[in-house]
C-alpha positions as CSV (number, residue, x, y, z in Angstrom):
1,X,34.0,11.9,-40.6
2,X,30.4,10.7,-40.3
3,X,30.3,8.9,-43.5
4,X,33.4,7.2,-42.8
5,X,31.7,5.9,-39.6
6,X,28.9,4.8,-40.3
7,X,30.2,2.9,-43.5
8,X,29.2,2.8,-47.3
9,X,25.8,3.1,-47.5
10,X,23.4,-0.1,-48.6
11,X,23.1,-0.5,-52.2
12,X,24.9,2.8,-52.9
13,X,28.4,3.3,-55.0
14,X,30.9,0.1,-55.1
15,X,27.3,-2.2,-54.3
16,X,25.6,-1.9,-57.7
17,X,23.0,0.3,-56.3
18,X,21.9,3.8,-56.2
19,X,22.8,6.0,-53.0
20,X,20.2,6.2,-50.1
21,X,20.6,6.6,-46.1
22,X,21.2,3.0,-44.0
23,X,18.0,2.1,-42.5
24,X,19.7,2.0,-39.3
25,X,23.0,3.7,-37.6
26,X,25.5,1.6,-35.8
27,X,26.6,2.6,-32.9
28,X,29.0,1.7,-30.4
29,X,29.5,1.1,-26.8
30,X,32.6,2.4,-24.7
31,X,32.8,1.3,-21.9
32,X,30.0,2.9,-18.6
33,X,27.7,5.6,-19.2
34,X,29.9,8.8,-17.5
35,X,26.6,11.1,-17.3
36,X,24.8,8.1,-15.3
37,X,26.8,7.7,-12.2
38,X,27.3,11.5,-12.0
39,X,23.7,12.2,-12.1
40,X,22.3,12.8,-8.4
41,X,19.3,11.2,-6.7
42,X,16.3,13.2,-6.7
43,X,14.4,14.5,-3.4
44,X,12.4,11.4,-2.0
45,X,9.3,13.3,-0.4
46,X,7.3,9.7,0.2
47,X,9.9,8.7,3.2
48,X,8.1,11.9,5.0
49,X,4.9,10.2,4.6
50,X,2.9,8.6,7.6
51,X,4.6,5.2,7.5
52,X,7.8,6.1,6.9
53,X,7.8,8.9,10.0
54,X,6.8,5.9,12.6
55,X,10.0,4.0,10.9
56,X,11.8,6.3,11.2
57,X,10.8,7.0,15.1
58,X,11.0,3.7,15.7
59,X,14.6,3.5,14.2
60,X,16.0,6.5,15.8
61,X,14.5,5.5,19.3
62,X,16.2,2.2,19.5
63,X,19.0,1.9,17.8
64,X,20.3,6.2,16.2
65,X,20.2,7.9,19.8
66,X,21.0,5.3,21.7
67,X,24.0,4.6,20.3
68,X,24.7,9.0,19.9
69,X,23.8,8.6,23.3
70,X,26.8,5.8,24.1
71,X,29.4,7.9,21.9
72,X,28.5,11.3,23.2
73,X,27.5,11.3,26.3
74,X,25.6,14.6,25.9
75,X,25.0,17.7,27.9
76,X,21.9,19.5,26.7
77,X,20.7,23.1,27.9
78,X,18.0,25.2,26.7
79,X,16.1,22.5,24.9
80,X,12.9,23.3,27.1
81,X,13.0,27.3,26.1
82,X,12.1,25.7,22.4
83,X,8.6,24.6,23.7
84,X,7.3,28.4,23.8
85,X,9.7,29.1,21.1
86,X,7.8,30.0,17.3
87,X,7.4,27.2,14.7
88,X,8.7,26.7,11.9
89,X,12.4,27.8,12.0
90,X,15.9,27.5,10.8
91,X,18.2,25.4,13.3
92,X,21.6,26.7,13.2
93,X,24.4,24.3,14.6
94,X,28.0,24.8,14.3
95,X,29.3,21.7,12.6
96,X,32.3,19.8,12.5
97,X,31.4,16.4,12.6
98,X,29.0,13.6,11.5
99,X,27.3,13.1,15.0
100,X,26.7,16.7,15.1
101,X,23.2,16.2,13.4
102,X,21.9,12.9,15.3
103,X,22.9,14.9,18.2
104,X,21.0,18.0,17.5
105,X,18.2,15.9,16.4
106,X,18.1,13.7,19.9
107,X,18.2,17.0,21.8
108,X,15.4,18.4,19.8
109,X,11.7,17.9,21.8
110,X,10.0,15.8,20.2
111,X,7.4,18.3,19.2
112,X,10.1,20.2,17.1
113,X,12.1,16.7,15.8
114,X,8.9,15.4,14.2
115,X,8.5,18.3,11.9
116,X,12.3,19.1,11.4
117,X,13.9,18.1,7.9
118,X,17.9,18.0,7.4
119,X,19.5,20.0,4.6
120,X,21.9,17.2,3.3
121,X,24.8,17.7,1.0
122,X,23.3,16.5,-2.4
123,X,26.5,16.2,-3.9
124,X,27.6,13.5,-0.6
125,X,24.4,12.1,0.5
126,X,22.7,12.0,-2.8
127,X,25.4,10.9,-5.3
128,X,24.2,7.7,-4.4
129,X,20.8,6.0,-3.9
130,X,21.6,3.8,-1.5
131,X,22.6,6.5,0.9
132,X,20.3,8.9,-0.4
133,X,17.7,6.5,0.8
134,X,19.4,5.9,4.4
135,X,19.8,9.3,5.2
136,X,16.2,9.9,4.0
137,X,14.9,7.3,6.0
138,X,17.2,8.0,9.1
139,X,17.0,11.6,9.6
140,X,14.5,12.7,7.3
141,X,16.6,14.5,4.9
142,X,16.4,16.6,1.7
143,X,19.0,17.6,-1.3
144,X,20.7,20.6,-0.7
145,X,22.9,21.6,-3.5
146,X,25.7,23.4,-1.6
147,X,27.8,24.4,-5.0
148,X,25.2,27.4,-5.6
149,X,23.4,27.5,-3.1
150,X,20.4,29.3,-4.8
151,X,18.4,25.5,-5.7
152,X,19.0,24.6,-1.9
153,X,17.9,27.5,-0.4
154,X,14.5,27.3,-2.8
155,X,14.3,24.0,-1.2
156,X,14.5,24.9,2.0
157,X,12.0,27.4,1.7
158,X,9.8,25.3,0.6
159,X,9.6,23.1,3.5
160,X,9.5,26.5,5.8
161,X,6.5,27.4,4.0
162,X,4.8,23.6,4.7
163,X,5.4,24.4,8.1
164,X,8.6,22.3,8.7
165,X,11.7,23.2,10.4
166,X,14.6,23.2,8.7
167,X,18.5,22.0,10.5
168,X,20.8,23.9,8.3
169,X,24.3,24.2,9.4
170,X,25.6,27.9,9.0
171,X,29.1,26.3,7.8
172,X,27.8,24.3,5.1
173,X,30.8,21.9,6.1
174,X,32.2,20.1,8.6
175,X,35.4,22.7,10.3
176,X,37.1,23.6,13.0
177,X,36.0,26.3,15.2
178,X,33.3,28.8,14.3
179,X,34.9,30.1,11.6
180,X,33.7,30.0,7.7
181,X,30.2,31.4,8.5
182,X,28.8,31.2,4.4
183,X,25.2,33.2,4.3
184,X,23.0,30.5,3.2
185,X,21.2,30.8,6.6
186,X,21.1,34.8,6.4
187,X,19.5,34.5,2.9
188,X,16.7,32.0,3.9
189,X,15.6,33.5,6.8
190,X,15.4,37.2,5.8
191,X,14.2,36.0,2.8
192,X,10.9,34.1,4.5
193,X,10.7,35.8,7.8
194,X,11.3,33.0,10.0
195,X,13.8,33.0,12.7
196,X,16.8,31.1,13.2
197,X,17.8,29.2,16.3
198,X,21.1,29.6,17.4
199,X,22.9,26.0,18.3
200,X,26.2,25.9,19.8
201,X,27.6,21.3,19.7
202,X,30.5,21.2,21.5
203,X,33.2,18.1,21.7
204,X,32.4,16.0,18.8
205,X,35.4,16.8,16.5
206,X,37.3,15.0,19.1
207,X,35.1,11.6,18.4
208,X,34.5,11.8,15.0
209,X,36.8,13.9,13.5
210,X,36.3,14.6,9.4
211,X,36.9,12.7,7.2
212,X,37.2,9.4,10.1
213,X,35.4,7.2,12.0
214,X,34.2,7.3,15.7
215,X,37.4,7.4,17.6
216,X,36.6,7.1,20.5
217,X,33.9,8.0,23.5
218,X,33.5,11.5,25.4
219,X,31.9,14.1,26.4
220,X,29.7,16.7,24.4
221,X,27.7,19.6,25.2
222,X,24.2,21.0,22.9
223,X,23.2,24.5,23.5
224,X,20.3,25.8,22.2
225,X,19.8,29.7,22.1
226,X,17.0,32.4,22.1
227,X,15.5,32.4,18.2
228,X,17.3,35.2,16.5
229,X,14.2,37.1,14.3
230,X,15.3,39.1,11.1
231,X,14.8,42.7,11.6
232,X,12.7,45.0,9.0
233,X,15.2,45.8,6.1
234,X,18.1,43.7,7.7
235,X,20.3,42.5,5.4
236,X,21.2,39.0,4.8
237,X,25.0,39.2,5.7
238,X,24.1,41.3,8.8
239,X,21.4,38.5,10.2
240,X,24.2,35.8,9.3
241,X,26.3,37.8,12.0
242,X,23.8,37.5,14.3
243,X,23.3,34.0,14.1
244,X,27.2,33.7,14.4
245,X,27.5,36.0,17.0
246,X,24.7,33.9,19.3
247,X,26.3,30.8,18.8
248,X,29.9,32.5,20.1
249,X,28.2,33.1,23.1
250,X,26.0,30.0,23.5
251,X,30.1,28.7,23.2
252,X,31.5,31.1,25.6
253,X,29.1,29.9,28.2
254,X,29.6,26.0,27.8
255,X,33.2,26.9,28.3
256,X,32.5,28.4,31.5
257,X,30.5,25.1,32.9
């Protein structure tokens, strides 16, 4: 099959000559590279540097939260408790829509939001460079690859151990509820010893449902909750109940307002 592809070779049987390999192959083109579009953006650590932090301050101060702000219109609680609260950590949201993270992120002090980085989706937010870049650049984000799990979490840790906190939703996905708790959180934390804090958004399925658009303006509640600390010898699944279990009740109480 090869020889018949690539032709009779130069000079050899049928040309006069003796046999001897064609000094260059043909080859042929068919249509788009497939491996090229499918390939993911890489990590893109220099839009954490110095520069690109005041950008990205100066972006989500004047045009991000004011405009979460106008959608939203947000109820925060227990944002000051943070301030005495121990550095880095995992933040733990519910999550079932897009505003969810600017949200959390406006509702953060700023003490904690400048050394927070987002665990995006790689396989959404980094399929592409484009938006790989904006989310980068907008809410300081890194790949998380969601399908195993195990390359995310090592990146994760990684920014834990250079003293960042890291927003990972316990979910991995936008739903409904507080259902579908996945242990990605349970694993990270028990694995590095740092605690998680417990984040309950309320409201924002109803303006930004998946897979749409804003819909339209309303009201939204952000709890934040006491840090939950692994335990000596806890196991990852249990800690995950934990974290579930504190935002149930960080829930149960905004229901109550």
């Amino acid at each position: 099959m090869l020889e018949r592809l690539a032709g009779p070779p130069r000079g050899g049987p049928g040309a006069g000559g003796s046999a001897r390999a064609p000094l260059r192959w043909r080859t042929r083109r068919a249509g788009p590279d497939p491996w090229g579009e499918a390939a993911e953006v890489p990590d893109q650590p220099w839009l954490r540097g110095r520069r690109a932090s005041l950008a990205r301050e100066g972006l989500q101060q004047s045009l991000l939260f004011p405009l979460t702000r106008f959608v939203t219109s947000p109820n925060v609680s227990g944002a000051n408790d943070l301030l005495h609260a121990p550095q880095p950590a995992v933040i733990a949201p519910n999550h079932s829509s897009d505003v969810d993270t600017p949200l959390v992120l406006w509702a953060l002090p700023r003490a904690w939001r400048a050394r927070t980085v987002v665990a995006a989706a790689s396989d959404r937010f980094y399929a592409r460079r484009r938006t790989a870049l904006m989310s980068a650049l907008w809410i300081n984000t890194f790949p998380f690859d969601r399908r195993g799990e195990g390359h995310g979490l090592a990146a994760a840790a990684e920014h834990l151990r250079a003293g960042s906190n890291v927003l990972l939703y316990p979910q991995a996905t936008r739903t409904s509820g507080l259902e579908g708790l996945r242990g990605g959180v349970g694993r990270l934390c028990v694995a590095t010893g740092t605690p998680a804090v417990p984040v309950h958004v309320g409201g924002t399925a109803l303006l930004m449902p998946k897979g749409r658009g804003v819909t339209r303006r309303g009201r939204t509640e952000v709890r934040f909750g006491r840090a939950v600390e692994p335990l000596a010898g806890e196991e990852p699944h249990e800690f995950t109940e934990r974290v579930g279990a504190a935002i149930g009740a960080l829930a149960r109480a905004a229901a109550r307002r």
